[in-house]
ZAMARGU-4260 file (C-alpha; in steps of 0.2 Angstrom, whole numbers, plus 5000, padded with zeros to 4 digits):
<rodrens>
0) 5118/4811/4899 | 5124/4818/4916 | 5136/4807/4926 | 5121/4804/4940 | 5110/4798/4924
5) 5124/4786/4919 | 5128/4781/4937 | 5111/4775/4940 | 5107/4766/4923 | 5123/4756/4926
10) 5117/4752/4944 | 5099/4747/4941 | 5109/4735/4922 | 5119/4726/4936 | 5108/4723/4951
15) 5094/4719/4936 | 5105/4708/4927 | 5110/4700/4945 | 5092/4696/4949 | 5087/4692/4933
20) 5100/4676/4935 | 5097/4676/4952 | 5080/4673/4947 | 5084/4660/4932 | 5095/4650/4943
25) 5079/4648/4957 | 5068/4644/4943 | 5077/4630/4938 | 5083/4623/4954 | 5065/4622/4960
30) 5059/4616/4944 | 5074/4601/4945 | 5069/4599/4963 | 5051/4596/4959 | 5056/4583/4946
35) 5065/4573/4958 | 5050/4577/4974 | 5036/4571/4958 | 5047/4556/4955 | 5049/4551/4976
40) 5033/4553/4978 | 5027/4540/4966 | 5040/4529/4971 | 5035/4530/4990 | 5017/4527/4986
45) 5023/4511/4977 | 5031/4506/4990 | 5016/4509/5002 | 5005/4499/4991 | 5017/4484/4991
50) 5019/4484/5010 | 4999/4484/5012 | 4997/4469/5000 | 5011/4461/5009 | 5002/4460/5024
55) 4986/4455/5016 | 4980/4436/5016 | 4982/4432/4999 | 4971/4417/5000 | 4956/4427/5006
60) 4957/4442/4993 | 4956/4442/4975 | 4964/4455/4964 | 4949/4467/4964 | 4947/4466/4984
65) 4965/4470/4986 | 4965/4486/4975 | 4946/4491/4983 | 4951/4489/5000 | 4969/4499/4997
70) 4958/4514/4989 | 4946/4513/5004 | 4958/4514/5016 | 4972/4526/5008 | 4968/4545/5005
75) 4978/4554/4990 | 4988/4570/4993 | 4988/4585/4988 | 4988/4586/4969 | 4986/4564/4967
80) 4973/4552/4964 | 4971/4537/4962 | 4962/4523/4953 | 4962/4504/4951 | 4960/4495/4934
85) 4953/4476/4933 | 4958/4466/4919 | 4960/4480/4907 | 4948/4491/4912 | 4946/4506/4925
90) 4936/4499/4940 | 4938/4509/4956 | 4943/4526/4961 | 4951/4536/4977 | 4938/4543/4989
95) 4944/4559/4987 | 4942/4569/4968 | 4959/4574/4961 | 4958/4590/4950 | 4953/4579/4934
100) 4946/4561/4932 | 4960/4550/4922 | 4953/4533/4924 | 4941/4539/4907 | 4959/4545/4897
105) 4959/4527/4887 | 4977/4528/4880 | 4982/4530/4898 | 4970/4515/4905 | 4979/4505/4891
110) 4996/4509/4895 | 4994/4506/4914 | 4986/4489/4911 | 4999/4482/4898 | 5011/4485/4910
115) 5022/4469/4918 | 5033/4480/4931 | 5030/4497/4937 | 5030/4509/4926 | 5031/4527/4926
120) 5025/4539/4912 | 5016/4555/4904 | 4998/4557/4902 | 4986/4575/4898 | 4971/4578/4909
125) 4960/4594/4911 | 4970/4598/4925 | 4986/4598/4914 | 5001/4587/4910 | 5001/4570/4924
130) 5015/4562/4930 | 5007/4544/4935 | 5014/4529/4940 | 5007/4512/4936 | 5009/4496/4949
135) 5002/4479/4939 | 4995/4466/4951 | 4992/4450/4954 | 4985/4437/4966 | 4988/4419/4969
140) 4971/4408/4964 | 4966/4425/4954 | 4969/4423/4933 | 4963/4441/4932 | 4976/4455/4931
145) 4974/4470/4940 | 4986/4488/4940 | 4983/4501/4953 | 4986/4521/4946 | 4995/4533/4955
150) 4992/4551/4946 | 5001/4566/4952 | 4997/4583/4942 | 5013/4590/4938 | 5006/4607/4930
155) 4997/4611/4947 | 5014/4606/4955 | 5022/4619/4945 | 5011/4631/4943 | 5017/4633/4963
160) 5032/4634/4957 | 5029/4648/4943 | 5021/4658/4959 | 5036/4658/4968 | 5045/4662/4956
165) 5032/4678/4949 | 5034/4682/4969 | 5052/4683/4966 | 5052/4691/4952 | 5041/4705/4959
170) 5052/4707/4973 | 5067/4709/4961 | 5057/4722/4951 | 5054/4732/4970 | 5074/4728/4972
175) 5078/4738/4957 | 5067/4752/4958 | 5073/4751/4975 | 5092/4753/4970 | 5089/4765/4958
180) 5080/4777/4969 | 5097/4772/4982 | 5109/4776/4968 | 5100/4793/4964 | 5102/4799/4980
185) 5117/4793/4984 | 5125/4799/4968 | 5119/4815/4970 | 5129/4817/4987 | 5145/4807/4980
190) 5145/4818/4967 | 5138/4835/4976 | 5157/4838/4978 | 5161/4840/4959 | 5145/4849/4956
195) 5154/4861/4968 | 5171/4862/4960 | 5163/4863/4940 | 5154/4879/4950 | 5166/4886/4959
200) 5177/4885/4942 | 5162/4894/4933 | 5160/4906/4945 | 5180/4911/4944 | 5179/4909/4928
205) 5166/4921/4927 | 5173/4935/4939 | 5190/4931/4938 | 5189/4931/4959 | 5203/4915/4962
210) 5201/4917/4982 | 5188/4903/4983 | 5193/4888/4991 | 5181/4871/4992 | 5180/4864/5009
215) 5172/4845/5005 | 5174/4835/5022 | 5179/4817/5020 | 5194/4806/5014 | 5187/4800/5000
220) 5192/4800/4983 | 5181/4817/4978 | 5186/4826/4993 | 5204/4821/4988 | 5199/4829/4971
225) 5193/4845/4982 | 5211/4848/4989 | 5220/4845/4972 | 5208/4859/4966 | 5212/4872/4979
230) 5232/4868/4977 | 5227/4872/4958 | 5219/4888/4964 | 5234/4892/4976 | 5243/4891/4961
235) 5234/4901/4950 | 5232/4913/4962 | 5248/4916/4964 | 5254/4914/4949 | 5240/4931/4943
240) 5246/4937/4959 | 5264/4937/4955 | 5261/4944/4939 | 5249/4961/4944 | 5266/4962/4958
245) 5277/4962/4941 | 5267/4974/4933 | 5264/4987/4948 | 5284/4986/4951 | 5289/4988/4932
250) 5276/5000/4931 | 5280/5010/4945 | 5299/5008/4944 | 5302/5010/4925 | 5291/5027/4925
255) 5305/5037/4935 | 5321/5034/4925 | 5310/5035/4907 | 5303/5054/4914 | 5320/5057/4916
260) 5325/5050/4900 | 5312/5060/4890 | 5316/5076/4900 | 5334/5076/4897 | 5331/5073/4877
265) 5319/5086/4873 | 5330/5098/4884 | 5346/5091/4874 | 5355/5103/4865 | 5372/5105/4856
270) 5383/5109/4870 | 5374/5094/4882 | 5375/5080/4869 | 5388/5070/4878 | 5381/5074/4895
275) 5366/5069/4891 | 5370/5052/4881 | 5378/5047/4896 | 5364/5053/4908 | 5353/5041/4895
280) 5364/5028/4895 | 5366/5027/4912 | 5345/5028/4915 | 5345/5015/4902 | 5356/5002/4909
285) 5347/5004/4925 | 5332/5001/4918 | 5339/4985/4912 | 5345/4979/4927 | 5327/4981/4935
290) 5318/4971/4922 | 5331/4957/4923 | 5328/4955/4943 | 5311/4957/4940 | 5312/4943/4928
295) 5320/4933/4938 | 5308/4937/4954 | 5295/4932/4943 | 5303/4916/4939 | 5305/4911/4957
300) 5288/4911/4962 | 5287/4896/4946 | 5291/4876/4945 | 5310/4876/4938 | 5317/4888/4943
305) 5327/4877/4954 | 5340/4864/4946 | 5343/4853/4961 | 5360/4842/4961 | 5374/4839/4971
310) 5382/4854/4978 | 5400/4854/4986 | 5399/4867/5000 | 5417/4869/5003 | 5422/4874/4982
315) 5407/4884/4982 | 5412/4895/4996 | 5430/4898/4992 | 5423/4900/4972 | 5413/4916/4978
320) 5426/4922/4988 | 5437/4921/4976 | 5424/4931/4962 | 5422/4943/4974 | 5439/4952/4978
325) 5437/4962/4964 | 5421/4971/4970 | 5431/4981/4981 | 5447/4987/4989 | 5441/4976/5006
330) 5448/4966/5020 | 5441/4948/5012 | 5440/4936/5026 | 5436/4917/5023 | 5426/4912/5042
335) 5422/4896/5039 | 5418/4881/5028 | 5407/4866/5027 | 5413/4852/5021 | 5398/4843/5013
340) 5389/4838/4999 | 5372/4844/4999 | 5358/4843/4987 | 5353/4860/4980 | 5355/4872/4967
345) 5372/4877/4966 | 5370/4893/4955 | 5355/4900/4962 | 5366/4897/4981 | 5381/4905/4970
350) 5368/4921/4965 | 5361/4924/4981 | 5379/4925/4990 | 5386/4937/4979 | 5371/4946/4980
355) 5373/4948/4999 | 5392/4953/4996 | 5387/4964/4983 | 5377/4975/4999 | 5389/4973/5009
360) 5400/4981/4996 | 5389/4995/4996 | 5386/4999/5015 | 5406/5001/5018 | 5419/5010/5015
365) 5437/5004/5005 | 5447/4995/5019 | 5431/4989/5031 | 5430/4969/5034 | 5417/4956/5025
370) 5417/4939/5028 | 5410/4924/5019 | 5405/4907/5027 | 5396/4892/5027 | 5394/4878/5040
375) 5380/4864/5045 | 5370/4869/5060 | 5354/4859/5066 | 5351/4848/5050 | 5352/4862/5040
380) 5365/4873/5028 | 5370/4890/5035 | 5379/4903/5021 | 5383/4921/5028 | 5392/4936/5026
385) 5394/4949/5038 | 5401/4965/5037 | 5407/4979/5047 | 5397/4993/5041 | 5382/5003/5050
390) 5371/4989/5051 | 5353/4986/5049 | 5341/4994/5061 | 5329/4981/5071 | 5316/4990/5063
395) 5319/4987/5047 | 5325/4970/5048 | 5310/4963/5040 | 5307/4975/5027 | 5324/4977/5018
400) 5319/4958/5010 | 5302/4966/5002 | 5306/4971/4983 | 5311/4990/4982 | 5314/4992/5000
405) 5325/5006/4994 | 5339/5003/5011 | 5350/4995/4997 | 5358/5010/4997 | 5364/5013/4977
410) 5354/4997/4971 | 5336/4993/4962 | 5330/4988/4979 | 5328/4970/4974 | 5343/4962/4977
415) 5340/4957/4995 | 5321/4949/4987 | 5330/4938/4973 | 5340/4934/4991 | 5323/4930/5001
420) 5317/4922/4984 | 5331/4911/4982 | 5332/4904/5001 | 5312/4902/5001 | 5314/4890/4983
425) 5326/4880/4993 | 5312/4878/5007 | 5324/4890/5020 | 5325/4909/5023 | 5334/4923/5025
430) 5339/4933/5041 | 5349/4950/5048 | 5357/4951/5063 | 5371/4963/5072 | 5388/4955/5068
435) 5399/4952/5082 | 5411/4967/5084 | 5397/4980/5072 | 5390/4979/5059 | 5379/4966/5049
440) 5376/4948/5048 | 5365/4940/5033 | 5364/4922/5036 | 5355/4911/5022 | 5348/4894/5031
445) 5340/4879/5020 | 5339/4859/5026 | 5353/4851/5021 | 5353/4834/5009 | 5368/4827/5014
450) 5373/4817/5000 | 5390/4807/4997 | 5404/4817/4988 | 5402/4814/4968 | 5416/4814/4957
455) 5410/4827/4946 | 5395/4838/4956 | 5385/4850/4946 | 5391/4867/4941 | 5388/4882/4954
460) 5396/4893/4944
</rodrens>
């Protein structure tokens, strides 16, 4: 059963089950109201018949006058009749026909004239159950007893009742048919959104196409649903696009050193042996280092590969100036220091920095100045290093952070991309500029977490 199918049977059980008590609970309040209106009634004709005699001349009237006169004069409702019964047996009736005659019902006849003080009881008619009320009379200078009838048919009373309530329940079976065709609809376009994302995941999954996005206006719970999907897509896309990126560069940069390799070994004679282990060696290890920073490029485009905790900035920078003095016969110089705790992940800070001093390394020559630096600028964590070689060219500025962007003159070409990789992960980036006096000036920016100094900070090494 589809969700829609199930949406719409659970509305139409509720709103039935609500009308059906609704129903219940009318049927017997009206049924307990016309008890007590039944009851009323017979009371208040009592009471109408007492009044009359009252102001009657008792000395002029026997107990027959009294009853024919109050019948002659009194017109029953609706539904009542009455009659008048003479020392035991039925004498006069109401003027106006009830919808049965019980003055011939002898049982009933009985009951009303044995009676000493009003009484009220049950009696069967053609017309159904009657609820009748018996008032005994008696006149002074008059031996003979007398009782006057008031009947009410109760069933006719009810079967009013039973109408309404039919009338009700036919409204409540409109109501439901009603709300079911109201929840169909409305289901359909509640869940028109998730038909589109279970079609949309088809459909990719189907073609393998992960560009499609869901666009579900609203700020409901399904269009919520909607944008989770398209962050799911986001990821997936990147996640096949990363991996093709992987692919194409392995593919592209691996093929060069293993021509070279193969050449060199079916070429490789006696005399070459040495030269060309080496020659191998050395393609090999390169190799090696490519596949490690496209690992490790891979990796950044994924959750984890951050480790966030608290970073001291101040014994981070002096820890990579000091790893670094062996890298070359340089002038090291220590610009400045930021003296902060910041949350961040200390060894990927570390890797990017020595990355950067690593170029540097390479685009100068034995003597030339590098400096290393952090500070806090603008909310945010600066780490540089500058250098007094050539420089970067304006026009490359952008491109020497793309992966094999061969400027790294001597590298894989993806050095400066783990760089760019490592600063985007912290939610910064990466620039070049010209360093005062020549030369070049990488600066690493990311917002900066201050957090209080820790007594033991995480590793950065």
């Amino acid at each position: 059963m589809s969700a829609r199918a199930r949406i719409v049977g659970w509305v139409l059980l509720v709103v039935a089950l609500a009308l059906g008590v609704a129903s219940s609970a009318t049927w017997s309040l009206l049924v307990t109201r016309l008890n007590d209106q039944v009851s009323a009634e017979l009371a208040n004709e009592a009471e109408k018949f007492r009044a009359f005699a009252g102001s009657r001349n008792e000395a002029a009237v026997d107990v027959r006058r009294l009853l024919t006169d109050y019948l002659a004069v009194t017109s029953p409702d609706r539904n009542e009749t009455y009659f008048s019964i003479v020392d035991g047996r039925a004498d006069r009736r109401s003027s106006v026909p009830g919808p049965a005659l019980l003055d011939g019902d002898p049982r009933l006849v009985a009951e009303a004239a044995a009676a000493r003080t009003t009484r009220m009881g049950w009696a069967h008619s053609e017309a159904g159950r009657v609820r009748y009320l018996a008032v005994p009379v008696r006149v002074t200078g008059d031996p003979r007893r007398g009782a006057l009838v008031v009947g009410l048919f109760y069933d006719a009373e009810r079967r009013e009742v039973a109408e309404v309530t039919r009338v009700l329940g036919g409204t409540s079976l409109a109501a439901v048919g009603i709300a079911g065709i109201v929840a169909w609809l409305v289901s359909g376009r509640v869940l028109a959104p998730v038909r589109l994302v279970r079609t949309t995941a088809e459909q990719i999954s189907g073609s393998s196409d992960l560009s499609r996005r869901l666009t579900v206006p609203g700020h409901d719970d399904v269009s919520a649903l909607a944008g989770t999907f398209n962050r799911m897509l986001d990821r997936l896309e990147r996640a096949f696009a990363v991996q093709r990126e992987f692919l194409d560069d392995a593919g592209h940069e691996l093929r060069t050193p293993l021509t070279v390799v193969r050449g060199h070994l079916e070429l490789m004679g006696d005399d070459d042996r040495e030269e060309t282990l080496a020659l191998v060696m050395d393609e090999l290890g390169r190799m090696n280092r490519i596949v490690e920073d496209l690992l490790l490029l891979a990796r950044s485009e994924q959750p984890g590969f951050l480790k966030p905790g608290t970073v001291p900035v101040a014994e981070l920078t002096v820890d990579v100036l000091a790893k670094v003095r062996t890298l070359g016969a340089r002038e090291w110089r220590l610009d400045e220091v930021a003296d902060a705790h910041v949350t961040a992940d200390g060894q990927r800070l570390t890797q990017a920095l020595l990355q950067l001093v690593a170029n540097a390394v390479r685009h100068t020559r034995d003597g030339g100045r590098i400096g290393v630096g952090t500070a806090l600028r603008d909310g945010g964590l600066a780490l540089w290093v500058r250098d007094d070689g050539p420089g970067v060219p304006p026009e490359l500025r952008e491109r020497i952070f793309e992966r094999f962007a061969h400027g790294e003159r001597g590298g894989t070409g993806l050095g400066l991309a783990i760089v760019g990789s490592i600063a985007h992960a912290h939610g910064g980036r990466v620039a070049v500029a010209d360093a005062p006096g020549g030369g070049a000036l990488f600066t690493i920016t990311i917002p900066a977490v201050l957090e209080e100094a820790a007594d033991e900070p995480d590793s950065h090494r």
